[in-house]
C-alpha positions as CSV (number, residue, x, y, z in Angstrom):
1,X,0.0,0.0,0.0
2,X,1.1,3.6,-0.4
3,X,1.3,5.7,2.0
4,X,-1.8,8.0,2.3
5,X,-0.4,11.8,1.8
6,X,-2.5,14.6,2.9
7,X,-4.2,17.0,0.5
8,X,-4.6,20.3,1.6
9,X,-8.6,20.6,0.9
10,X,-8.2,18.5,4.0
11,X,-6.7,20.9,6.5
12,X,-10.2,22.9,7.4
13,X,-13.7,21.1,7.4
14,X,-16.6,21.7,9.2
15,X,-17.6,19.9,12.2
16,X,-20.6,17.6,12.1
17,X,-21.6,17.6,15.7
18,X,-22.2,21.3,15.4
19,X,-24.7,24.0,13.8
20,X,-22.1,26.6,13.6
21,X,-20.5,28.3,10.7
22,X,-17.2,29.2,12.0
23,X,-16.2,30.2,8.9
24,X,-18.8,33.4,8.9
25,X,-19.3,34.0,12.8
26,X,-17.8,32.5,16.4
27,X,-17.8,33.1,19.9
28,X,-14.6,34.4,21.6
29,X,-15.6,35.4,25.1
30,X,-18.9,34.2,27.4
31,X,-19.9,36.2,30.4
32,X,-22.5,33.4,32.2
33,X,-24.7,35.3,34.9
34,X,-26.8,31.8,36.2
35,X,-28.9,30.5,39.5
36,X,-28.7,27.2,41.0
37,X,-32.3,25.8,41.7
38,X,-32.1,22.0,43.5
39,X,-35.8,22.2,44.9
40,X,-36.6,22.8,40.9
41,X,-33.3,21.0,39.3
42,X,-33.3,23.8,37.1
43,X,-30.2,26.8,35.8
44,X,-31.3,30.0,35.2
45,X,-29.6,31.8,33.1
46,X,-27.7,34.6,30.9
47,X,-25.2,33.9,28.2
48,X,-23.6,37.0,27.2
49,X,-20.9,36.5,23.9
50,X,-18.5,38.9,22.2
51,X,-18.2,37.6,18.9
52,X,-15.9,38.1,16.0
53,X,-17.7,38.1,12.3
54,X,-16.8,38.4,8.8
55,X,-18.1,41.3,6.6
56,X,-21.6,40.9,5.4
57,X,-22.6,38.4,7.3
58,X,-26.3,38.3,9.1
59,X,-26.4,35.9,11.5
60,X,-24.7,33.5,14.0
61,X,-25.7,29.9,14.6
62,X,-25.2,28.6,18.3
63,X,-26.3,24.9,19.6
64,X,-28.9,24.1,21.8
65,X,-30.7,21.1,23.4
66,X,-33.8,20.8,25.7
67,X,-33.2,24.5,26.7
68,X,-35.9,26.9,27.1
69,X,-34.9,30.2,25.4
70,X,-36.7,33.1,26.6
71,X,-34.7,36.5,25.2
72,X,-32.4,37.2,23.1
73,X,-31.3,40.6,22.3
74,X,-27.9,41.9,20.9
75,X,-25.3,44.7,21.9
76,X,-27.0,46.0,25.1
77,X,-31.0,46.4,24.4
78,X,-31.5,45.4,21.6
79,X,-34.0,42.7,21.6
80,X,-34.1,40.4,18.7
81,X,-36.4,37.6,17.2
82,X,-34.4,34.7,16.9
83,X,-35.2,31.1,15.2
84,X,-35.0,28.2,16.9
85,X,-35.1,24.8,14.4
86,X,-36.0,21.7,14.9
87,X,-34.9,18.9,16.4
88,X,-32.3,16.6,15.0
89,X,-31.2,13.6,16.4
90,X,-28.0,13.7,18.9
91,X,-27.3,17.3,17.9
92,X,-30.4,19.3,19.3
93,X,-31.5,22.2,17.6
94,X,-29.7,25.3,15.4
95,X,-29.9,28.4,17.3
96,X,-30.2,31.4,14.5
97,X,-29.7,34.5,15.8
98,X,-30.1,38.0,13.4
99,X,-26.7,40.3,13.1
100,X,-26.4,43.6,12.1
101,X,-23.0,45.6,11.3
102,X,-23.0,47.2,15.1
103,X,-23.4,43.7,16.6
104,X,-20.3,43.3,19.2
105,X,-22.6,40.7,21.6
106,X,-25.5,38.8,22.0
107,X,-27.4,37.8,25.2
108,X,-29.5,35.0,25.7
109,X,-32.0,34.3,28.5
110,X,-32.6,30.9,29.0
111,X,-33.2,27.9,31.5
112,X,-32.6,24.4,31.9
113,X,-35.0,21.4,32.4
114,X,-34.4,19.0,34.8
115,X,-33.5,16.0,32.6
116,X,-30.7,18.3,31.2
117,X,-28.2,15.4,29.2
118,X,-24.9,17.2,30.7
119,X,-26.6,17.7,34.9
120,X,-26.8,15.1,37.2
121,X,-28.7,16.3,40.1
122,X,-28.1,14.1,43.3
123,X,-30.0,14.2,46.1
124,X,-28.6,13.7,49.6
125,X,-28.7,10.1,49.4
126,X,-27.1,10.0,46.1
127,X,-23.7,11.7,48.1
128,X,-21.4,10.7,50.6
129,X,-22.5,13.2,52.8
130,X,-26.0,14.9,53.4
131,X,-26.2,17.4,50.9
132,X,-27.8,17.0,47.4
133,X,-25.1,17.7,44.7
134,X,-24.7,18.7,41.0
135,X,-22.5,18.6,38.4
136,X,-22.0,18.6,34.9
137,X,-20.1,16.7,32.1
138,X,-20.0,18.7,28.9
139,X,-17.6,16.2,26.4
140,X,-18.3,15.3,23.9
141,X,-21.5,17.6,22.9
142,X,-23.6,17.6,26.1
143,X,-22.5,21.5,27.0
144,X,-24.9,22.6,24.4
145,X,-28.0,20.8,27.0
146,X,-27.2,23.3,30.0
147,X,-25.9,26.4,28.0
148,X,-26.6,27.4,24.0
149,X,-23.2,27.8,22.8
150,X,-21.0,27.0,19.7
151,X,-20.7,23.5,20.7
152,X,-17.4,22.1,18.7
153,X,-14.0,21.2,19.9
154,X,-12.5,23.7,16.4
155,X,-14.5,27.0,18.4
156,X,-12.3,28.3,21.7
157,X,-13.6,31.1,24.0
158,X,-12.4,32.9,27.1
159,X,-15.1,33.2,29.9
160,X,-16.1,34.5,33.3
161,X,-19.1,33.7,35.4
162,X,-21.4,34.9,38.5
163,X,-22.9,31.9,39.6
164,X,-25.2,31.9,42.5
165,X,-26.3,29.1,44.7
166,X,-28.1,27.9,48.0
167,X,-26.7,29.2,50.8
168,X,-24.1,26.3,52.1
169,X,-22.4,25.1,49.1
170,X,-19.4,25.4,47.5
171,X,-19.4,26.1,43.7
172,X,-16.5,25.5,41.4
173,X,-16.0,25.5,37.6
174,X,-13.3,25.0,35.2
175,X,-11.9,28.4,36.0
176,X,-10.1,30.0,38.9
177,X,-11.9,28.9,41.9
178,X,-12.9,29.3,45.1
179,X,-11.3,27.1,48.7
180,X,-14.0,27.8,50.8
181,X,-18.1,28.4,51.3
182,X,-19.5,31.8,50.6
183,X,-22.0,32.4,53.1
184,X,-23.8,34.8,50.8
185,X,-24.1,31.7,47.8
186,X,-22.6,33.9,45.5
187,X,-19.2,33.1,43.3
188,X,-17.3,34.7,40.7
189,X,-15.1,33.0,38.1
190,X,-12.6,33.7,35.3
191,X,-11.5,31.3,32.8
192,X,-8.6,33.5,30.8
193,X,-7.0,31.3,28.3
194,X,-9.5,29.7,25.8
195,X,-10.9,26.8,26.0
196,X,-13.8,24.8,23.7
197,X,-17.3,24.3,25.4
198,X,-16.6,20.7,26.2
199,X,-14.4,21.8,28.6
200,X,-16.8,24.1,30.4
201,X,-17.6,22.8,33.8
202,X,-19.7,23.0,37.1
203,X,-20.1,21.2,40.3
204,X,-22.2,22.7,43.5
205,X,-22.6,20.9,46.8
206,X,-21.1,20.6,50.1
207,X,-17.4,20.6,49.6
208,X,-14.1,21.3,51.2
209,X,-10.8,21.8,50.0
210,X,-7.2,20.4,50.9
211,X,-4.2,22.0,49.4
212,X,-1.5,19.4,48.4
213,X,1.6,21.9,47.0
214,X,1.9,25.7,45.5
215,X,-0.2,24.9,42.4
216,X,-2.2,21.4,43.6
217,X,-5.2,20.6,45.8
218,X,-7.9,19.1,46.3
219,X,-11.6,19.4,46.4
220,X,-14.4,16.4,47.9
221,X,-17.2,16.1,50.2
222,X,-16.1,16.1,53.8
223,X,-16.8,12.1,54.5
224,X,-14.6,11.7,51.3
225,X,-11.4,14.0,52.0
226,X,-9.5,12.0,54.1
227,X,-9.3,9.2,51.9
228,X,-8.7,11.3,49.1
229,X,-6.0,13.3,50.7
230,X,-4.2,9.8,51.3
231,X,-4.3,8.7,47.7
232,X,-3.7,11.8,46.1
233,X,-1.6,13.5,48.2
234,X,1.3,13.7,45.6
235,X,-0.3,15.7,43.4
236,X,2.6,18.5,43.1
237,X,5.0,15.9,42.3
238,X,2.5,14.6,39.4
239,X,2.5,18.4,38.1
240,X,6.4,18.9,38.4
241,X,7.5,15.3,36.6
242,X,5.0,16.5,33.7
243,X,6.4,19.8,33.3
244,X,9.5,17.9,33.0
245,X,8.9,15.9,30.1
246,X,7.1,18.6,28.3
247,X,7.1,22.3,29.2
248,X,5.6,24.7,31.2
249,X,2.2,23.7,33.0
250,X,-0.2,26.8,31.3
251,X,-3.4,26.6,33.2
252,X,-1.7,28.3,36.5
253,X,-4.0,25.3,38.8
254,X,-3.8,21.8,39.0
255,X,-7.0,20.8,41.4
256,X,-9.0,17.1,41.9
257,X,-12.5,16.9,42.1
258,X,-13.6,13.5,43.5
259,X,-17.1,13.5,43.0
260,X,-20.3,11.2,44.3
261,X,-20.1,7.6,42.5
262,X,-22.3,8.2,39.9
263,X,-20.1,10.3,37.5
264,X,-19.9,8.0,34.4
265,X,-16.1,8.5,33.7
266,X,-12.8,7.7,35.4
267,X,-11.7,11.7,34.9
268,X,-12.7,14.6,32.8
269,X,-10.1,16.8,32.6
270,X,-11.2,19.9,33.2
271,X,-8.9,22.8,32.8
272,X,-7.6,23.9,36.1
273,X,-10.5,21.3,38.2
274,X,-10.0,17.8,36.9
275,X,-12.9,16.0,37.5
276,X,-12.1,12.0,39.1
277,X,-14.4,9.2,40.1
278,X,-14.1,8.1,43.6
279,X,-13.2,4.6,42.5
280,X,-10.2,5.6,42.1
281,X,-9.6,6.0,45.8
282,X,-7.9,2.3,46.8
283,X,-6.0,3.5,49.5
284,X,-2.8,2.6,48.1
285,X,-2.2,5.1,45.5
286,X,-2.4,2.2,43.0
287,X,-4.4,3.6,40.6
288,X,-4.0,7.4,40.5
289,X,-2.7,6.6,37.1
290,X,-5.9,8.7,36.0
291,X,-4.9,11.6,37.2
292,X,-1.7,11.5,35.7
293,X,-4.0,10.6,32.8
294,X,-5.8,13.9,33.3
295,X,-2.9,16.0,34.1
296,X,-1.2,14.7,30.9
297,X,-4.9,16.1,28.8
298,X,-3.3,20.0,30.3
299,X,-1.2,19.5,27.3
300,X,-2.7,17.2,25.2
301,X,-6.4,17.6,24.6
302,X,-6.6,20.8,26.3
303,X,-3.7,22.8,25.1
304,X,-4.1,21.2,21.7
305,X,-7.0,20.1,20.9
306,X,-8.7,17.8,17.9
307,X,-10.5,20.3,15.9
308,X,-13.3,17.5,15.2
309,X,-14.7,14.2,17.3
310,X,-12.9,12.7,14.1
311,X,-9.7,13.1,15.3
312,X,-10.6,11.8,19.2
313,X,-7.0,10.4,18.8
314,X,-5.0,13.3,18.9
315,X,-6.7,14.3,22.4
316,X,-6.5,10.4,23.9
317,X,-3.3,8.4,22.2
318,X,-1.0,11.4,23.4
319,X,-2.9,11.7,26.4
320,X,-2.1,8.2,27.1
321,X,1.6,7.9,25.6
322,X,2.5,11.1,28.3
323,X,0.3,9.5,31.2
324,X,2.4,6.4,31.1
325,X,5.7,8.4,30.6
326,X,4.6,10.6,33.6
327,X,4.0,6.9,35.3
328,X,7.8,5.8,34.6
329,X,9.3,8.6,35.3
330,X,7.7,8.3,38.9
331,X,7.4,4.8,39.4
332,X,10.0,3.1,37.1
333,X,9.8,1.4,33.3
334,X,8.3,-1.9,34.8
335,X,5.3,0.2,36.1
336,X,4.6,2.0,33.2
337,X,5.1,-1.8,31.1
338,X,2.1,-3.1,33.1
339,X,0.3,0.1,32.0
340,X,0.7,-0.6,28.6
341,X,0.4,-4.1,28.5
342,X,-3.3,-3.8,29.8
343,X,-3.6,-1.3,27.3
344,X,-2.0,-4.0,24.7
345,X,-5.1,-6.1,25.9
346,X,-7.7,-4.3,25.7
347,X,-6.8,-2.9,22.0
348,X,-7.2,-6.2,20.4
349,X,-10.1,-7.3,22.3
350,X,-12.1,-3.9,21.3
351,X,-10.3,-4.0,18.0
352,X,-11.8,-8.0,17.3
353,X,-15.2,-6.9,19.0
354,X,-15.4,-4.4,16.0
355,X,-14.5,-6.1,13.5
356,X,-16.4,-9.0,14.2
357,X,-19.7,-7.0,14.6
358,X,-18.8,-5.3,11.1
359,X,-17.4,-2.1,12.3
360,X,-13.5,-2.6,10.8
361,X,-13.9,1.3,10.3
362,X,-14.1,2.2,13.8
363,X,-10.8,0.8,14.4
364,X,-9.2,3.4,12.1
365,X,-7.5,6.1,14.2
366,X,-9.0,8.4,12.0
367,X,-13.0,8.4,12.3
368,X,-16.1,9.0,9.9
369,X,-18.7,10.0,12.7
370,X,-21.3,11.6,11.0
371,X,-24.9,11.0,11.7
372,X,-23.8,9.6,14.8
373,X,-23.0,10.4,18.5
374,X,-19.3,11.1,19.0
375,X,-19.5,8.9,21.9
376,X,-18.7,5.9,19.6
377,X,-15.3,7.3,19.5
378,X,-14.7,6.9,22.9
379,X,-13.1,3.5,22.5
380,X,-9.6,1.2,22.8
381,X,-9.1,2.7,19.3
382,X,-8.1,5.9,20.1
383,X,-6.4,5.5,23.4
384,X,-4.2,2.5,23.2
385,X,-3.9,2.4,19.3
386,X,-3.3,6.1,19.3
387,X,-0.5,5.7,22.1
388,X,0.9,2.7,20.8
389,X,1.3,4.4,17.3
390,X,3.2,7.0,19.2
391,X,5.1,4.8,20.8
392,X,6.1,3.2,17.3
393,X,7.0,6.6,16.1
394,X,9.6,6.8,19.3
395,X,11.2,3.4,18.4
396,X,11.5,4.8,14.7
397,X,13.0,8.3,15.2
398,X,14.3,7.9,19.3
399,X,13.0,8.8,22.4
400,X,14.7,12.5,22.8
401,X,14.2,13.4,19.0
402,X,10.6,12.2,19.5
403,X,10.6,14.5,23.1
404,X,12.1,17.5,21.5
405,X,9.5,17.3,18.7
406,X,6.4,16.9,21.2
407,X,7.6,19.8,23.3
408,X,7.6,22.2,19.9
409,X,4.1,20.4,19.0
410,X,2.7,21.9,22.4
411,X,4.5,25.1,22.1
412,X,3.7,26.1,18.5
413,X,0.0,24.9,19.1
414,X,-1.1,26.2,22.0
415,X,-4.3,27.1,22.2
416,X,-5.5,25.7,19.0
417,X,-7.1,23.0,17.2
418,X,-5.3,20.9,15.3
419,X,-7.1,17.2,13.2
420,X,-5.3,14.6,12.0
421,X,-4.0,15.7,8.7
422,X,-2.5,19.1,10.3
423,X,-0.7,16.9,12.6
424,X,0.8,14.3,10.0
425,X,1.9,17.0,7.9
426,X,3.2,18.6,10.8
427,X,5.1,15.5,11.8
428,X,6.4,14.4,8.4
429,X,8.0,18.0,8.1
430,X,9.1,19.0,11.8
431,X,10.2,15.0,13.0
432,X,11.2,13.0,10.0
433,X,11.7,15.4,7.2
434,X,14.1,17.5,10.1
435,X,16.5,14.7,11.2
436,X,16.5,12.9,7.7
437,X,14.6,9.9,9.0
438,X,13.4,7.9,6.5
439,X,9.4,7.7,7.2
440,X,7.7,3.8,6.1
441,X,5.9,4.2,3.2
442,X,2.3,2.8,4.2
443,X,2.5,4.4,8.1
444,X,-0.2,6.4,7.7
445,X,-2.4,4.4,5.7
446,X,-1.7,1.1,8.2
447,X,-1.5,3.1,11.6
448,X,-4.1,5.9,10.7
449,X,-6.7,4.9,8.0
450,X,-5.9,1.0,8.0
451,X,-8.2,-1.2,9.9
452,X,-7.5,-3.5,12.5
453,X,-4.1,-3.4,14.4
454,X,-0.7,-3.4,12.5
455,X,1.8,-6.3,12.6
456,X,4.4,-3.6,14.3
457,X,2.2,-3.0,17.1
458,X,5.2,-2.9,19.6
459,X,4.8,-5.2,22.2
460,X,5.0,-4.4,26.1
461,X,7.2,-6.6,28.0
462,X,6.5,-6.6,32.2
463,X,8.5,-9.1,34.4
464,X,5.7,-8.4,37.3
465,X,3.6,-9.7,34.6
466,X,5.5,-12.9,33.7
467,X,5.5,-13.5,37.6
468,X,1.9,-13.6,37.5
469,X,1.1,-15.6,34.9
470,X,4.2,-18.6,36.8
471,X,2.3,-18.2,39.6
472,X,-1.1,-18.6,38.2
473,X,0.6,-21.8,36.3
474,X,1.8,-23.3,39.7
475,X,-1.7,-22.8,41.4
476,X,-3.6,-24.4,38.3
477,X,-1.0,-27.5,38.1
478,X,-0.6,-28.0,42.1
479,X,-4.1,-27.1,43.0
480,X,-2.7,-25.5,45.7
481,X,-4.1,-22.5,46.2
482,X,-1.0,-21.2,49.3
483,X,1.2,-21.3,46.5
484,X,-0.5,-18.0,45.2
485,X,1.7,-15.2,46.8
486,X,0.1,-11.7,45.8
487,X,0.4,-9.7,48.9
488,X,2.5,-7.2,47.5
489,X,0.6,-7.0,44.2
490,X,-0.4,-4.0,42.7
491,X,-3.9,-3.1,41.3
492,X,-2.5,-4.3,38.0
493,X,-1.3,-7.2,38.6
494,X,-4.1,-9.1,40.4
495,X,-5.7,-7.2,36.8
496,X,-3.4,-9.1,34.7
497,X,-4.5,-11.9,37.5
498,X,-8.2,-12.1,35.9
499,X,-7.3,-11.3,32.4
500,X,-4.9,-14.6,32.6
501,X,-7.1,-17.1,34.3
502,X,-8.2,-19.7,32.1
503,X,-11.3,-19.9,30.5
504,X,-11.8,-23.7,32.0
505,X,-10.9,-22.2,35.5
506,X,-13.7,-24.3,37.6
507,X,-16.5,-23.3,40.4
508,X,-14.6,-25.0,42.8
509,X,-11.7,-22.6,42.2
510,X,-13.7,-19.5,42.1
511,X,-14.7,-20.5,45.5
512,X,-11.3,-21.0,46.7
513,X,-10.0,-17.7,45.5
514,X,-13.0,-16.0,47.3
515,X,-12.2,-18.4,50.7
516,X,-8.5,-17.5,50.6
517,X,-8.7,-13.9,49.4
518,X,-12.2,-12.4,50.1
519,X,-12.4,-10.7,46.8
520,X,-16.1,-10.6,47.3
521,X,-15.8,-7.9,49.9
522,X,-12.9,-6.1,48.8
523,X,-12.9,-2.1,48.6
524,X,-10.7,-1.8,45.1
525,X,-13.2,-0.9,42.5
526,X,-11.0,-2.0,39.6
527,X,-10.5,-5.6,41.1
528,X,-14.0,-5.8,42.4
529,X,-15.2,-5.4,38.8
530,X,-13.1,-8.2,37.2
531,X,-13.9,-10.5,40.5
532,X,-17.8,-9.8,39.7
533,X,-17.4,-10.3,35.9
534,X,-15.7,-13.7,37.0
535,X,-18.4,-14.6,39.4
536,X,-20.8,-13.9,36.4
537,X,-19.2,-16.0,33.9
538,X,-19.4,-18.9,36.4
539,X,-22.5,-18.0,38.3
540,X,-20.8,-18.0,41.9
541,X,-23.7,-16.7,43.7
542,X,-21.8,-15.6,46.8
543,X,-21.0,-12.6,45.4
544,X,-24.3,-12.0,44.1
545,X,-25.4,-9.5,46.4
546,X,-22.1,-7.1,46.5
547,X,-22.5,-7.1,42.7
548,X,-25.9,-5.8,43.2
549,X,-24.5,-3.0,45.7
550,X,-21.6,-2.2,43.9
551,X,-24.1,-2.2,40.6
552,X,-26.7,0.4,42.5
553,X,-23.6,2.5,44.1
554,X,-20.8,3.0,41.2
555,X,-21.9,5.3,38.0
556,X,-18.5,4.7,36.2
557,X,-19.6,3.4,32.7
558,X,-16.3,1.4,32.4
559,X,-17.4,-0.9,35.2
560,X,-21.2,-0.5,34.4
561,X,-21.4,-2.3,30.3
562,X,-19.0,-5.1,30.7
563,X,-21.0,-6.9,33.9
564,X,-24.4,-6.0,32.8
565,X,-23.0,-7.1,29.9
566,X,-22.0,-10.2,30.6
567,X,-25.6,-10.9,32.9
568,X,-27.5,-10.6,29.7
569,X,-25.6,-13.2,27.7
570,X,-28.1,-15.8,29.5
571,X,-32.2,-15.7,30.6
572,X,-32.0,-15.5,34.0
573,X,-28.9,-13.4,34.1
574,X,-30.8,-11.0,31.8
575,X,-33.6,-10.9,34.7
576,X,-31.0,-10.3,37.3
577,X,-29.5,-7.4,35.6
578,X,-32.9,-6.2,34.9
579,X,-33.9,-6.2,38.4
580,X,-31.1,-4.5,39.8
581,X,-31.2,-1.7,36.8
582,X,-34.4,-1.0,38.2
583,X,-33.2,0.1,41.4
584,X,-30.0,1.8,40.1
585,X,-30.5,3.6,37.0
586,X,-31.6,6.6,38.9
587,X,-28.0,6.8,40.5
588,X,-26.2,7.0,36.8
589,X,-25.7,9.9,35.0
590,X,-27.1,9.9,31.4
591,X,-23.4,9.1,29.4
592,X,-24.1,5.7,31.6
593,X,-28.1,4.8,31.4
594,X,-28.2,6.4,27.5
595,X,-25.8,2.9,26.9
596,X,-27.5,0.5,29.0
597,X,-30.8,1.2,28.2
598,X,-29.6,0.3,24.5
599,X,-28.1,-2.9,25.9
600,X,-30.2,-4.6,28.1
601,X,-33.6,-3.1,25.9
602,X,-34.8,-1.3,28.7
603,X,-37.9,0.9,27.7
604,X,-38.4,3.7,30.6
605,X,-42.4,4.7,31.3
């Protein structure tokens, strides 16, 4: 094959999870005046924009979805009738708005409904403490549900906000925040580098706030703190290794939101409040891997962005390739080998799935997502294919020609959105066209637009993990279960644990794990889910009933699809998960129950 070579009609398209026409009108700066209502689960709200437009041209298109627009008018009084279209599937509705010459901003006055796509509004039971809670997750297009703006990863805008709230509670955004309550409810906020509206961000409730270095801290609910503090407290050290590998940290705050189970995703990286599940919380820093994960997105993803949901890669393969350098540099290469060799697994797996189901495209690094939510991009693909395309490009030009060259990526791009042709061109001129590398001639079309996963796919190598697998070996052919010596295993390797255990592993030896261990009652999430996906797979009952709890309690979608799942490959597994979903879909936020409603058929009255 030939390698595929970039044309430059390439280089600037439209994006197809938006209404807007940047090419004739954007957004550069919101000022967001809004209310907090929990008795009503509502936002009011104002959303003032500067804008920036070309000559001649009459109108700006925002996006919306479920919101109830009430005013608009432009400049300072100038009220305006606006359009609103209808409704199209995924993306919401077109928000037209009239320009005239003197048009410098537009102000809308709007609220949200309660079953707002980006809110989750917990009530006091719902928390780890006793005060209801909200917060929002905007990526991929869910920020045009709780405020109508130009709602593509291409569009950045600076922004400020005056938030108020009941009396109490602490609210923080992706901005420069606040360390402690207001007793009046009222908060200011400025956000003054630009960022795209999947990055906008809010969370209100009872919170406190620890500070772990000169630019790090952390933010939870009271009950939470302490065991956050403990897992987290080396957040500095996180912030100063990454600025290491890659230049200057350029959001001036590095803080860690853990937030009530139910958020849907291990981290959303936030600019300046990282958002983190509280599964991560082990006890024994094992898997704070995420928020080196979400520190590495300050450059990756967040400095530079992917212009389109198309080019999801260029946020999560370099997000992953820096996470796990971050991890080595801190822990040593072993650590960051077991990294990638879970990564390694769960490629092909998700790469096979696929392809087997008749989606070879979806494995491409570069996606066609049109007509269809951007949250099918959210896969293996683009995080461990991504990195370990990275990772080939190291082996092929060297580690510190490959470092020099990201550090001038993040410099030269800052601030902007880059897709996937930009970035090839960009590397074929500034990495192997500079050194006089010679570049393989299919890369691109194997690694890039080629399905499946290429025969160079390098290949981890972990001596922890070898360990496992002998000692799995000389359990299996002793039947001696004493000869299993994991007490100082990390969370990855009792992972790499479950991943190796044969497929012809009997009841009998579930139930001797369980005896010796007590995996049924164990507090790491990440092991808890691959014990209860085994327990599934051979119907150990025991741990039936902490399934179901950890099932009602935990809203991370990564733990969520594979066991209900795996339930509904039989009948009366299928009625199990049904019965619990029942009780717990009211806990997950709607990234999670959108999903399993799909999968388990579940038709809500």
């Amino acid at each position: 094959m030939k390698n595929t070579r970039i044309k430059t009609s390439d280089l600037k398209k439209d994006d197809q999870h938006s209404f807007a026409k940047p090419q004739k009108a954007i957004i550069t700066h919101l000022n967001w005046n809004a209310t907090i209502d929990f008795e009503t689960k509502t936002i009011n709200a104002i959303a003032q924009f500067n804008i920036q437009k070309y000559p001649n041209v009459t109108e700006i298109i925002l996006d919306t979805k479920n919101l109830d627009i009430e005013k608009i008018w432009r400049n300072k009084d100038d009220s305006v009738d606006f359009v609103l279209k209808e409704q199209v599937e995924i993306l919401g509705q077109a928000l037209h708005i009239p320009l005239t010459k003197e048009t410098e901003t537009i102000s809308i006055q709007y609220k949200t409904f309660p079953d707002s796509e980006a809110l989750q509004w917990l009530s006091a039971q719902q928390t780890a403490g006793d005060s209801p809670f909200l917060f929002t997750q905007s990526q991929a297009i869910l920020c045009r549900s709780w405020i109508p703006i130009q709602d593509s990863p291409g569009i950045r805008f600076t922004y400020e906000a005056q938030v108020k709230v009941p009396k109490g509670n602490l609210a923080i955004m992706s901005a420069e925040n606040p360390q402690e309550v207001d007793s009046t409810g009222n908060y200011n906020f400025k956000m003054q580098q630009p960022i795209p509206a999947y990055l906008m961000a809010l969370a209100v409730g009872d919170l406190e706030y620890y500070k772990t270095g000169p630019e790090t801290g952390i933010y939870a609910e009271p009950a939470t703190m302490e065991k956050a503090v403990k897992d987290l407290e080396d957040l500095q050290s996180f912030l100063e290794t990454a600025e290491e590998l890659y230049g200057n940290y350029r959001w001036g705050q590095f803080d860690v939101l853990i937030l009530p189970p139910s958020f849907p995703f291990g981290g959303m990286e936030n600019p300046r409040l990282t958002f983190a599940t509280p599964t991560i919380l082990s006890g024994d820093k094992s898997l704070v891997s995420l928020i080196a994960h979400e520190l590495a997105h300050s450059w990756s993803g967040n400095l530079v962005t992917n212009a389109t949901w198309n080019d999801f890669w260029l946020n999560e393969g370099f997000t992953v390739y820096f996470e796990y350098r971050i991890m080595e540099a801190l822990y040593g290469k072993d650590y960051s080998e077991m990294l990638a060799s879970i990564s390694h697994k769960e490629l092909r797996g998700e790469a096979k799935e696929l392809i087997d189901n008749g989606n070879a495209k979806d494995t491409h690094l570069k996606l066609d997502l049109a007509g269809r939510n951007p949250d099918v991009g959210m896969t293996a693909i683009a995080y461990d294919k991504g990195y370990f395309f990275l990772k080939y490009i190291e082996e092929l030009t060297g580690r510190e020609k490959f470092d020099d060259f990201l550090k001038q990526y993040f410099t030269e791009h800052a601030f902007e959105s880059i897709n996937t042709e930009q970035f090839l061109l960009y590397m074929e001129q500034n990495l192997f066209g500079k050194h006089n590398i010679p570049m393989p001639k299919d890369l691109f079309s194997n690694w890039v637009y080629g399905s499946g996963i290429p025969e160079n796919l390098p290949k981890p190598n972990s001596e922890r993990f070898r360990n496992v697998e002998q000692s799995i070996a000389k359990w299996l052919n002793t039947e001696n279960i004493d000869t299993l010596k994991c007490q100082d295993w990390s969370t990855h390797e009792f992972l790499h644990f479950f991943h190796q255990l044969p497929d012809s592993i009997e009841y009998s030896e579930v139930q001797a794990l369980d005896e010796k261990f007590d995996f049924t009652n164990g507090g790491n999430s990440e092991i808890l889910a691959e014990w209860f996906l085994l327990s599934i797979k051979k119907e150990y009952r025991p741990a039936y009933g902490a399934m179901e709890n950890f099932l009602i309690n935990t809203g991370r979608k990564k733990f969520l699809m594979p066991l209900y799942g795996e339930l509904a490959k039989t009948e009366n597994g299928k009625r199990i998960a049904l019965n619990i979903y029942k009780k717990a879909r009211q806990n997950y936020h709607y990234v999670s129950y959108n999903s399993l409603d799909k999968l388990l058929n579940y038709q809500t009255d």
